[in-house]
DOMI-862301 format. One record per residue: residue in one letter; x, y negated, z negated of N, C-alpha, C, O in turn. Coordinates in steps of 0.05 Angstrom, whole numbers, padded with zeros to 5 digits, always signed. Each point is the difference from the previous one (the first is absolute). Example, Ala and Ser with C-alpha at 12.3 -4.5 7.8 and 13.67 -1.06 7.14 Angstrom:
<pts>
a+00264+00114-00156-00018-00024+00000+00018-00024+00000+00021+00000-00013 s-00028-00021+00027+00016-00024-00001-00015-00022-00014+00010-00022-00004 
</pts>
This chain:
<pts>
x+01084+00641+00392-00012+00024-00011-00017+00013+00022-00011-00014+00016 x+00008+00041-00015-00014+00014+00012-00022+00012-00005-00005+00007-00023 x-00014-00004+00045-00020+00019-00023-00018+00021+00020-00011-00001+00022 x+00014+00017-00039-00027+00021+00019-00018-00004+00013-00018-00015-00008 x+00015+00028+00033-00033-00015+00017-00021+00015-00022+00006+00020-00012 x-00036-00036+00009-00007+00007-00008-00027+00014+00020-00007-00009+00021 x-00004+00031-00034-00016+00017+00013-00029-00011-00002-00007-00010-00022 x-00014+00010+00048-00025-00008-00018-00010+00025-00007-00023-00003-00008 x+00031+00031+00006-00009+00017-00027+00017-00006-00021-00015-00002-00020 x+00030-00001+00017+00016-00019-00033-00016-00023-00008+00001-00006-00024 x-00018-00010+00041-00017-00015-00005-00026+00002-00007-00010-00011-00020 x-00001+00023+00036-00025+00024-00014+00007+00006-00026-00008-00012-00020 x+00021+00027+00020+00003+00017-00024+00010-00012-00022-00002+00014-00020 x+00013-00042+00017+00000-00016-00016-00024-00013-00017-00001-00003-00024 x-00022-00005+00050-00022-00013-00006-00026+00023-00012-00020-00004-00013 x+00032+00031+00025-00024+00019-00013+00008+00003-00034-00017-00003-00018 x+00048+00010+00013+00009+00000-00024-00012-00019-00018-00015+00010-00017 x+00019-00040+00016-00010-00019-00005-00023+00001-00004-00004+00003-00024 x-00016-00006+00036-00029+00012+00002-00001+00014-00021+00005-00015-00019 x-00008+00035+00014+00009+00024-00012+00001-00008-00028-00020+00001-00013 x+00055-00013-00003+00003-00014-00020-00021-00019-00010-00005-00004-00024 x-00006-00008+00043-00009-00021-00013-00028+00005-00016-00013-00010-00019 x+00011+00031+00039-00036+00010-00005+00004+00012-00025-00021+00004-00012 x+00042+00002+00000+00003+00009-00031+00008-00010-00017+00010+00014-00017 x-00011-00050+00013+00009-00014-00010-00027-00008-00021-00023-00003+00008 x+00032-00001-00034-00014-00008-00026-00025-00018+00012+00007-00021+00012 x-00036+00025-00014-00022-00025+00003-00002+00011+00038-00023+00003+00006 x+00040+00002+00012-00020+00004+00034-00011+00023-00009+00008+00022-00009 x-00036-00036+00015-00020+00028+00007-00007-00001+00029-00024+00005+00004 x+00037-00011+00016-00015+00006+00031+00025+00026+00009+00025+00004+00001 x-00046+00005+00002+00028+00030+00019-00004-00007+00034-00022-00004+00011 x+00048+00004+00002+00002+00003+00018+00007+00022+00028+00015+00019-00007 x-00019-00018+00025+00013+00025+00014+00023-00005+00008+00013-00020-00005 x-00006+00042+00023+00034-00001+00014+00004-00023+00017-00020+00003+00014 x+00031-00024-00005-00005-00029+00015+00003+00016+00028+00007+00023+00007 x-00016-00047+00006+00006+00003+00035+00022-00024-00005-00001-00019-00014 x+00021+00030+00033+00019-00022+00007+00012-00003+00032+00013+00014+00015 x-00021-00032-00015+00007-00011+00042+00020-00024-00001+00005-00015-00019 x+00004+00016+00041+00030-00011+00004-00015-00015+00028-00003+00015+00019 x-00006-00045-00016-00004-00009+00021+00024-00026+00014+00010-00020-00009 x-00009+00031+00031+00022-00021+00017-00011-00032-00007-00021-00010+00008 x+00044-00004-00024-00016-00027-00004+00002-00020+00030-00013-00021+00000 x+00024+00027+00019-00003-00010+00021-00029+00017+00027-00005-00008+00023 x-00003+00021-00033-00018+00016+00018-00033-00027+00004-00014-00016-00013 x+00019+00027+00040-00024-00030+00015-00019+00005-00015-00010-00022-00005 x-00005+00042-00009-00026-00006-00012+00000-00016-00029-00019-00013-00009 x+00043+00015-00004+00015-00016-00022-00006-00031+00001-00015-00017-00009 x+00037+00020+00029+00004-00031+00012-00025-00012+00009-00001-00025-00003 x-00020+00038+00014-00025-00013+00014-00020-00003-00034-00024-00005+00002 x+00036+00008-00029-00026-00007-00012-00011-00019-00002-00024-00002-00004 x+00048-00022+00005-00012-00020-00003-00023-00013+00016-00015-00019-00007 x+00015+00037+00037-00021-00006+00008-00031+00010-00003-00024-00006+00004 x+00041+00028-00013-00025+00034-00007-00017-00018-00023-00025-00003+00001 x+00042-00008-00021-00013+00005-00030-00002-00035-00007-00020-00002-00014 x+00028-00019+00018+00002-00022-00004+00031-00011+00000+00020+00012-00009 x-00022-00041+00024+00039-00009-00001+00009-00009-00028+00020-00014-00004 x-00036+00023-00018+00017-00003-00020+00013+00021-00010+00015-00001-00019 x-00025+00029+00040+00011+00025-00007+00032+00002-00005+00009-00004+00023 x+00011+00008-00037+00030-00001+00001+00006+00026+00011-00013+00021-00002 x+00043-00024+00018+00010+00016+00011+00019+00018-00018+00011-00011-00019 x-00005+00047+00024+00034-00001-00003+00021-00023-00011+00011-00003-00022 x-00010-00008+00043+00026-00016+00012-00002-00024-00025+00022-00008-00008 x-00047-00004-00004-00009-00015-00016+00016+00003-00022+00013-00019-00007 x-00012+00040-00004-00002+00009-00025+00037-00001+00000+00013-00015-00014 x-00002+00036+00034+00027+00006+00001+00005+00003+00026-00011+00015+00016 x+00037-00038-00011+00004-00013+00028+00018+00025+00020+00008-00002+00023 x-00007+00024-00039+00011+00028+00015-00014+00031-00003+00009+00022+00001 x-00038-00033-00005-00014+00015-00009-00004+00025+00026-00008-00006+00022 x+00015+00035-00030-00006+00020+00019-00030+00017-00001-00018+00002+00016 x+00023+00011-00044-00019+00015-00012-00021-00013-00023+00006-00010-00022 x-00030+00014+00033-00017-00006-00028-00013+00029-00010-00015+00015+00012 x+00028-00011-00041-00007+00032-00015-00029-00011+00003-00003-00024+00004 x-00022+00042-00006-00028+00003+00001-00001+00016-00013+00006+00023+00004 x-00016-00032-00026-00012+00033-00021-00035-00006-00012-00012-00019-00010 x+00006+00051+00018-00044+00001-00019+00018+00009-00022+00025-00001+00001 x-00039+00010-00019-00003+00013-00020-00039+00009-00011-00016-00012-00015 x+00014+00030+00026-00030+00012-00005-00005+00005-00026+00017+00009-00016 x-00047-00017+00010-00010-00001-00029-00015+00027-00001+00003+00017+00018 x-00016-00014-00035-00003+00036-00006-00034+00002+00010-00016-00018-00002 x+00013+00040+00012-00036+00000-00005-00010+00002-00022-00020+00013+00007 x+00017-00017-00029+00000-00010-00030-00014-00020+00004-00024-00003+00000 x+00045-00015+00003-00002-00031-00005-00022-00008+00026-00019-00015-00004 x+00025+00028+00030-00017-00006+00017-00020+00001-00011-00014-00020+00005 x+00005+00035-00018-00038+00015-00007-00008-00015-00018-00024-00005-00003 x+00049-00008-00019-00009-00020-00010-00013-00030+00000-00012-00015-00016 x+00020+00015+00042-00012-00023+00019-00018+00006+00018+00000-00013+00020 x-00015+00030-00024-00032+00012+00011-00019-00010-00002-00018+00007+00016 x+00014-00027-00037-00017-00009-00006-00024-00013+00025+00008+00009+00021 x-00024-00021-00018-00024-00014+00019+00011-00027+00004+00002-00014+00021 x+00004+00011-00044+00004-00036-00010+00024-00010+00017+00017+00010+00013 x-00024-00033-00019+00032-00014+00020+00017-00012-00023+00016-00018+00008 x-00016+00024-00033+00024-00004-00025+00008+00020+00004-00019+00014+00007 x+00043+00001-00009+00020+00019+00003-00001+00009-00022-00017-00012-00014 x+00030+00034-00001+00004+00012-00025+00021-00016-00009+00014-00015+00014 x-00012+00022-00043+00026-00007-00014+00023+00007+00004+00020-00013-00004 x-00022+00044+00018+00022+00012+00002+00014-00004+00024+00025+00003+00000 x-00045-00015+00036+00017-00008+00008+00011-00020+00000+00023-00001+00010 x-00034-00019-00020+00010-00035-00017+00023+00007-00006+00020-00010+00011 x-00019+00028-00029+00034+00008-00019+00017+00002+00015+00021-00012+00001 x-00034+00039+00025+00028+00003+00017+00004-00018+00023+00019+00004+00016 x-00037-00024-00012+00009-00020+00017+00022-00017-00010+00017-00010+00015 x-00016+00006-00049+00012-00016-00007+00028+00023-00010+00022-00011-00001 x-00023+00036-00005+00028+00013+00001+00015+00004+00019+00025-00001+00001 x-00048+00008+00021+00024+00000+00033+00011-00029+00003+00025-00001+00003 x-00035-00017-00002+00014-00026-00003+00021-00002-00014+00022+00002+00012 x-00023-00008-00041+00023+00003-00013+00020+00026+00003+00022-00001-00011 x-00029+00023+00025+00024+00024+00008+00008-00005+00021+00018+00015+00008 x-00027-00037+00010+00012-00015+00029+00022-00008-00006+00023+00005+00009 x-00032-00022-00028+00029-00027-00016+00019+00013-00005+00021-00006+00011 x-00023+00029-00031+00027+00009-00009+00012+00016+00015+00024+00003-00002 x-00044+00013+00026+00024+00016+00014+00009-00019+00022+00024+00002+00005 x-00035-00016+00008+00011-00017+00023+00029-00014-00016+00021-00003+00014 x-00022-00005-00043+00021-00012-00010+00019+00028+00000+00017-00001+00018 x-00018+00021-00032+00014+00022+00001+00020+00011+00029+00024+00006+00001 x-00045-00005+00018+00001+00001+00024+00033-00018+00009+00024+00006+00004 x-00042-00033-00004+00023-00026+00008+00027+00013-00016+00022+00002+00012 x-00025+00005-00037+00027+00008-00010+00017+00018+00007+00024-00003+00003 x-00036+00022+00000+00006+00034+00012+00012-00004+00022+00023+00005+00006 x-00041-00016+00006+00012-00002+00041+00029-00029+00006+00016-00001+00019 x-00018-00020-00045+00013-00011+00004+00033+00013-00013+00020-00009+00012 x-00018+00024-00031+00018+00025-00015+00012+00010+00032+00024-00004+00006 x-00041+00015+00010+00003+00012+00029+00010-00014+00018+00014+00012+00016 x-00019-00037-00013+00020-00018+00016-00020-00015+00015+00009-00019+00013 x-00038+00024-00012-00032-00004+00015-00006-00025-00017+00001+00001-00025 x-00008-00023+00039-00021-00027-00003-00020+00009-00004-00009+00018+00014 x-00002-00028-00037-00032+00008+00008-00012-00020-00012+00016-00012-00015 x-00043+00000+00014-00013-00021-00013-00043+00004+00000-00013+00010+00018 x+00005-00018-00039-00031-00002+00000-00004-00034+00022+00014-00020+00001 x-00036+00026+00011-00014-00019+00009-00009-00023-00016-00019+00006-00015 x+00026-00028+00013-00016-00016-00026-00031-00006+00021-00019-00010-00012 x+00014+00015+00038-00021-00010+00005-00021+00020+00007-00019+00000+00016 x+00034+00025-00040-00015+00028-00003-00029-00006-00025-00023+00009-00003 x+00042-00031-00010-00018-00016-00016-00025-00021+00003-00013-00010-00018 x+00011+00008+00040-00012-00022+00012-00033+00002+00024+00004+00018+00016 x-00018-00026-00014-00016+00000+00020-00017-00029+00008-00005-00017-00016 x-00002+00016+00040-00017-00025+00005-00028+00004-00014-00011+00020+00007 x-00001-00035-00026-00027-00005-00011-00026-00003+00023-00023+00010+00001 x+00037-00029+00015-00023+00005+00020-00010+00019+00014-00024+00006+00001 x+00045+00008+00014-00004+00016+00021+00001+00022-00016-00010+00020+00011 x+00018-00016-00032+00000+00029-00014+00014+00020+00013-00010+00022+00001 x+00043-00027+00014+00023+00012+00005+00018+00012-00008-00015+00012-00015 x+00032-00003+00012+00030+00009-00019+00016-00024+00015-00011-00013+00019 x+00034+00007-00027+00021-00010+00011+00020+00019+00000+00021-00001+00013 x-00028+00019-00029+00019+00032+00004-00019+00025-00006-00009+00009-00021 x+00007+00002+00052-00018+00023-00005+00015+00026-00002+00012+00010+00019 x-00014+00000-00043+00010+00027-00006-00016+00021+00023+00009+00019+00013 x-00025-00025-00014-00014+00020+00019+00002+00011+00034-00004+00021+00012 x+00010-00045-00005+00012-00010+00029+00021+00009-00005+00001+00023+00008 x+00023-00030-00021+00023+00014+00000+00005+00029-00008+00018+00016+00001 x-00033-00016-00006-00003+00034-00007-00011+00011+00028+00016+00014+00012 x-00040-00017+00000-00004+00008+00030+00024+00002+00018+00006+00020+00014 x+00008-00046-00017+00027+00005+00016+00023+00027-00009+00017+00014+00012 x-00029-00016-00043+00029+00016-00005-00015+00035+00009+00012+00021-00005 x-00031-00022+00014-00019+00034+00010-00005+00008-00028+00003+00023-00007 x-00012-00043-00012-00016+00009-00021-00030+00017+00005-00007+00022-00010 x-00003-00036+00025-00029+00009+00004-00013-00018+00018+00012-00021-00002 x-00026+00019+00014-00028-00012+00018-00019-00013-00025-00005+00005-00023 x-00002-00031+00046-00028-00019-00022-00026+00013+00016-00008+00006+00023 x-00002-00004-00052-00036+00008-00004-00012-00022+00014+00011-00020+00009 x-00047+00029-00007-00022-00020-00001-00004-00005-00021-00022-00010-00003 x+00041+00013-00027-00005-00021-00018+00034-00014-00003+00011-00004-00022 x+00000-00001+00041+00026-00011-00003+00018+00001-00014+00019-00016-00004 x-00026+00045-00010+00026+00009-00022+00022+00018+00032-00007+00004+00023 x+00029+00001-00038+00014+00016+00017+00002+00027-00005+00013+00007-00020 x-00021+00006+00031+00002+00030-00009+00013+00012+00006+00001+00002+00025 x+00017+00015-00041+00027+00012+00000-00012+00029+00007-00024+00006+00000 x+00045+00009+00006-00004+00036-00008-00010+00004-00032-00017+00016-00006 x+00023-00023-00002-00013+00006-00025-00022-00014-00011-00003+00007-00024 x-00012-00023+00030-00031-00023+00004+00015-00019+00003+00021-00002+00012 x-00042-00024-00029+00007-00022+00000-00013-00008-00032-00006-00024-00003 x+00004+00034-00009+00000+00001-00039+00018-00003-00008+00010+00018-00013 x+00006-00044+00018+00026-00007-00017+00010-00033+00006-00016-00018+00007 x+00033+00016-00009+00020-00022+00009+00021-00002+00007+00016+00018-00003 x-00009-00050+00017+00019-00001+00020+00028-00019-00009-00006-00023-00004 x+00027+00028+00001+00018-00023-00002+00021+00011+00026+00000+00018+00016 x+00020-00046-00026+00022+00008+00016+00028-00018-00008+00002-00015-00020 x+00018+00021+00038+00031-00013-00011+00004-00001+00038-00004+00013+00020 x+00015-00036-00030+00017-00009+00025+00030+00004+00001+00009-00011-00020 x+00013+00024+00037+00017+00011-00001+00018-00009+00017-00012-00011+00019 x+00042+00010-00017+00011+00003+00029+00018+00030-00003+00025+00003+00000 x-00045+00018-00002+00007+00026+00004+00008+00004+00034-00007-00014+00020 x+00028+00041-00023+00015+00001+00027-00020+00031+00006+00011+00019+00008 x-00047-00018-00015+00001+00033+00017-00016+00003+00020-00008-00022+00004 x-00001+00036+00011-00022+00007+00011-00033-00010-00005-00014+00014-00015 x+00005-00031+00024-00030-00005-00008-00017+00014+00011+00000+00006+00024 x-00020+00000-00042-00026+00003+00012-00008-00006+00022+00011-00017+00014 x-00033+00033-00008-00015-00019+00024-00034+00007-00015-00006+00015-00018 x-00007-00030+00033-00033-00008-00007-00013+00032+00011+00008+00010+00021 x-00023+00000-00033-00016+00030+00009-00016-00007+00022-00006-00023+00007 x+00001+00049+00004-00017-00001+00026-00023+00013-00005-00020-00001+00015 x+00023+00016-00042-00025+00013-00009-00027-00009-00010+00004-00004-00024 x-00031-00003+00030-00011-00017-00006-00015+00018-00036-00004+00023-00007 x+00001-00047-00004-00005+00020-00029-00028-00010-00008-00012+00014-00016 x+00001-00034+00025-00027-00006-00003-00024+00020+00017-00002+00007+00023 x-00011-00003-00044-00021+00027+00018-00013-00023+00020-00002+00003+00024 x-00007-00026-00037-00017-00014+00018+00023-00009+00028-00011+00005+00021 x+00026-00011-00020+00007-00007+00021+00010+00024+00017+00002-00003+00024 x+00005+00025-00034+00012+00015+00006-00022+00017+00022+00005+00004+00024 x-00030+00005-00037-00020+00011+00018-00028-00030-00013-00001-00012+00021 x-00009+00004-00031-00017-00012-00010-00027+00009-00019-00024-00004+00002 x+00042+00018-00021-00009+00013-00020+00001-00020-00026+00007-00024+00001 x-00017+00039-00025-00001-00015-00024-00014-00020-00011-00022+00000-00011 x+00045-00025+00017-00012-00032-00011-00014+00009-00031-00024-00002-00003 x+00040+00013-00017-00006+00011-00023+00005-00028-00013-00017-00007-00017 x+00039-00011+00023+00022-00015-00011-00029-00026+00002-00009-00011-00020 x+00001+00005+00047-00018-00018+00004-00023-00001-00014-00010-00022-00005 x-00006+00050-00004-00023+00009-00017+00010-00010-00032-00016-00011-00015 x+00043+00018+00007+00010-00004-00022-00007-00024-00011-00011-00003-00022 x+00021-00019+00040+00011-00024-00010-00028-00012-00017-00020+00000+00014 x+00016-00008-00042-00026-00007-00007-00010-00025+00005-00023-00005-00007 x+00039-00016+00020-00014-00018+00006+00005-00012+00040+00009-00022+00009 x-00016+00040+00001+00008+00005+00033+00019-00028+00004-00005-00023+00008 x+00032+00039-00020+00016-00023+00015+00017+00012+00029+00016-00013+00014 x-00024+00039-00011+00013+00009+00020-00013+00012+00021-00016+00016-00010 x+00015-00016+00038-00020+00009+00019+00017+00012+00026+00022-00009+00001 x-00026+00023+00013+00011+00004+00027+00013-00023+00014-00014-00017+00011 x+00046+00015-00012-00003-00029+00019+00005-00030-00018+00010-00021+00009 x-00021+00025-00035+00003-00015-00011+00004-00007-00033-00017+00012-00014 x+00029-00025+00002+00008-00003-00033-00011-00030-00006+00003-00021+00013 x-00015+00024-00034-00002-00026-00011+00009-00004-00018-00011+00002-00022 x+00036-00011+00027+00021-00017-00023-00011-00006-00031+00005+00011-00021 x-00019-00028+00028-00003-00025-00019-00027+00014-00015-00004-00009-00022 x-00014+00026+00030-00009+00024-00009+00011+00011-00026-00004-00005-00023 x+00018+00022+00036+00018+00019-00018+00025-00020-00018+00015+00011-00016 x-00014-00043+00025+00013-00011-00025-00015+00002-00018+00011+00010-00020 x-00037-00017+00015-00015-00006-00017-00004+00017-00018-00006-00007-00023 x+00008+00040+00031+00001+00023-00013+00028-00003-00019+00005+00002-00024 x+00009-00007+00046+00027+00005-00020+00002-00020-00031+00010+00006-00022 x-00023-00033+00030+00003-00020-00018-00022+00009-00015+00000-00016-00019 x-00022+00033+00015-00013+00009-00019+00003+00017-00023-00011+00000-00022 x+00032+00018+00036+00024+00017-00014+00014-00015-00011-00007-00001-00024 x+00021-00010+00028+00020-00029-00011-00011+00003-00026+00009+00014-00018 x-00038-00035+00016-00006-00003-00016-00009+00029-00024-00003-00003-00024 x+00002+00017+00032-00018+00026-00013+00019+00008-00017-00006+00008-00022 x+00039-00011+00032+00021+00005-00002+00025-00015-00007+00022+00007+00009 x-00028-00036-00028+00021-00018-00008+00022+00004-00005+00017-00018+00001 x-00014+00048-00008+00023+00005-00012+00020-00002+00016+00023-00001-00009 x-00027+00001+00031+00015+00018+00015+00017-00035+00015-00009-00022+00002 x+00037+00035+00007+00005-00035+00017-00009+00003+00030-00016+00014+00010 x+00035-00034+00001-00004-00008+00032+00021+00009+00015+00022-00010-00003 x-00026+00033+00024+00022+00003+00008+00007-00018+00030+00018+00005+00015 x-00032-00022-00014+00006-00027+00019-00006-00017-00006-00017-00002-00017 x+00034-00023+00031+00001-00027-00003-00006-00011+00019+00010+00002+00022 x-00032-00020-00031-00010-00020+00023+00014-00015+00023+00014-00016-00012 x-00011+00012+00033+00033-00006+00010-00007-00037-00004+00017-00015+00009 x-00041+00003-00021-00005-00038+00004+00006-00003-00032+00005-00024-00005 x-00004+00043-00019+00005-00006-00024+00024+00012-00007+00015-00015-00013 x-00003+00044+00020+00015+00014-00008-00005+00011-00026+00019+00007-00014 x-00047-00006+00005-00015+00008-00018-00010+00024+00002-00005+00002+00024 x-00003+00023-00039-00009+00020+00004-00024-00004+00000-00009-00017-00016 x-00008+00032+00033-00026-00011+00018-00023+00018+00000-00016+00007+00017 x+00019+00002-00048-00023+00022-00011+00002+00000-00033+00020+00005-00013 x-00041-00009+00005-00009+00002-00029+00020+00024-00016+00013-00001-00021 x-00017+00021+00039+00004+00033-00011+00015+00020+00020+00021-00004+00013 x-00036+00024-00014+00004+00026+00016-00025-00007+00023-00024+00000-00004 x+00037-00004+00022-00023+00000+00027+00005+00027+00014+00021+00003+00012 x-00038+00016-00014-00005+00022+00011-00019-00001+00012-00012-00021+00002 x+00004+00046+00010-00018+00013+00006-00003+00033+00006-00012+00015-00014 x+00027-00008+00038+00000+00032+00006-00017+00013+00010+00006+00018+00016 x-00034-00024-00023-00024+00019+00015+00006+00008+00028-00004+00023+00006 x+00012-00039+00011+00000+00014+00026+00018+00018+00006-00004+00017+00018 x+00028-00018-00032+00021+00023+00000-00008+00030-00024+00001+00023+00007 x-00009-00034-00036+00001+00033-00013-00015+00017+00003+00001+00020-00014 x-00025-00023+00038-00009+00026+00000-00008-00008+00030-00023-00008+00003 x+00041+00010+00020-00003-00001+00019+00018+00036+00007+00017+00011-00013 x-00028-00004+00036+00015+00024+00008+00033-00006+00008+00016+00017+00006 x-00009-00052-00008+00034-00001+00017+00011+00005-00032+00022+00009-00003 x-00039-00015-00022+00016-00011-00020+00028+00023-00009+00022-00008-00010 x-00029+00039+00016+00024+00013-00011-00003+00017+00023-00023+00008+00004 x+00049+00000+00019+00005+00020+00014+00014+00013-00009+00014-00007-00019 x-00015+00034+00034+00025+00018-00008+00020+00002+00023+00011+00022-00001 x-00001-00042+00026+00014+00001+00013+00020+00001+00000+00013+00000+00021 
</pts>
């Protein structure tokens, strides 16, 4: 059988549609914006070097799918609404972004499954990371950083609060699909999008954070876990979207959020 190349605007435009549908589905109340979607070379050296960048339990491409070309990279930006809703002083988050931490999650699942179907209809491999699921407890790592791969795919540049900021902020979230698509990839921006690094302005993101887990130069991890696991608790309802990698147990009470340093920072919504 034969099949059509497929386009990464046919692919876009798949995942915006989707988007779209879902946000009008019976019970989601989080609205989302138009996604960013980047197409990064799964063999490109800054890829391949994470495991040294980010920790060697970081997984590769090649990990996941042994002919892996393309990893899709998609944000999906949350509204200034919801941002303002998380204005608060406090370091418990609102309700409302709790909710949409836990709807963008569950709208990961079903379109990445959707996705796998669509592209595999097309003649395209594609697969989720299972160690998208996962992080080290100690070191407080990813073993799959959406965000890193997204840099590669010229999503956007990382802040002095280590979100990545796209053309359009960094007020949203990150997934991705691993592919052995045949197109053109991305490459990483040259444009720097942090005011602070860019001229050494701002540090709005650093003033934000309510319990200084973030400074010029430096993050304190285990800081800002403690925030998150406070939320957890504030927020039972909510599940774990990682698993411990020494239990394979999910490795939070609840909803571990936070946000302050992103919703009302000047990167959080551009109009680029």
């Amino acid at each position: 059988m034969s099949y059509a190349p497929v386009s990464k605007e046919q692919i876009t435009a798949e995942i915006t549609r989707f988007v779209a549908d879902y946000a009008q589905r019976k019970g989601v109340r989080t609205a989302w914006g138009a996604p960013l979607v980047g197409y990064a070379d799964a063999r490109h050296p800054y890829i391949q070097n994470l495991p040294r960048l980010i920790g060697p339990t970081h997984a590769l491409p090649q990990d996941v799918m042994p002919d892996a070309r393309i990893v899709i990279c998609y944000y999906l930006p949350f509204t200034r609404a919801l941002a303002r809703s998380n204005a608060t002083g406090t370091h418990i988050a609102s309700p409302e972004w709790a909710q949409a931490y836990e709807e963008t999650n569950a709208l990961f699942g079903v379109l990445n499954d959707h996705l796998i179907e669509w592209l595999t209809s097309c003649g395209v491999s594609a697969a989720v990371a299972p160690q998208a699921r996962t992080f080290d407890t100690d070191l407080l790592v990813s073993d799959w950083s959406f965000r890193h791969f997204a840099y590669a795919a010229g999503l956007g540049t990382f802040g002095l609060n280590n979100m990545l900021i796209t053309r359009k902020g960094c007020c949203g979230r990150y997934n991705t699909l691993v592919t052995n698509l045949s197109v053109e990839p991305d490459q990483p921006l040259d444009e720097e999008l942090c005011l602070y690094k860019k001229n050494g302005t701002c540090m709005v993101c650093v003033r934000n954070c309510p319990v200084g887990a973030l400074d010029v130069g430096s993050y304190d991890r285990h800081r800002c876990r403690e925030v998150l696991l406070e939320n957890a608790a504030a927020y039972p309802e909510g599940g774990s979207t990682y698993v411990d990698e020494s239990t394979g147990k999910g490795n939070s009470p609840g909803t571990d959020v936070c946000g302050k340093c992103v919703t009302q920072s000047p990167c959080a919504f551009l109009d680029k």
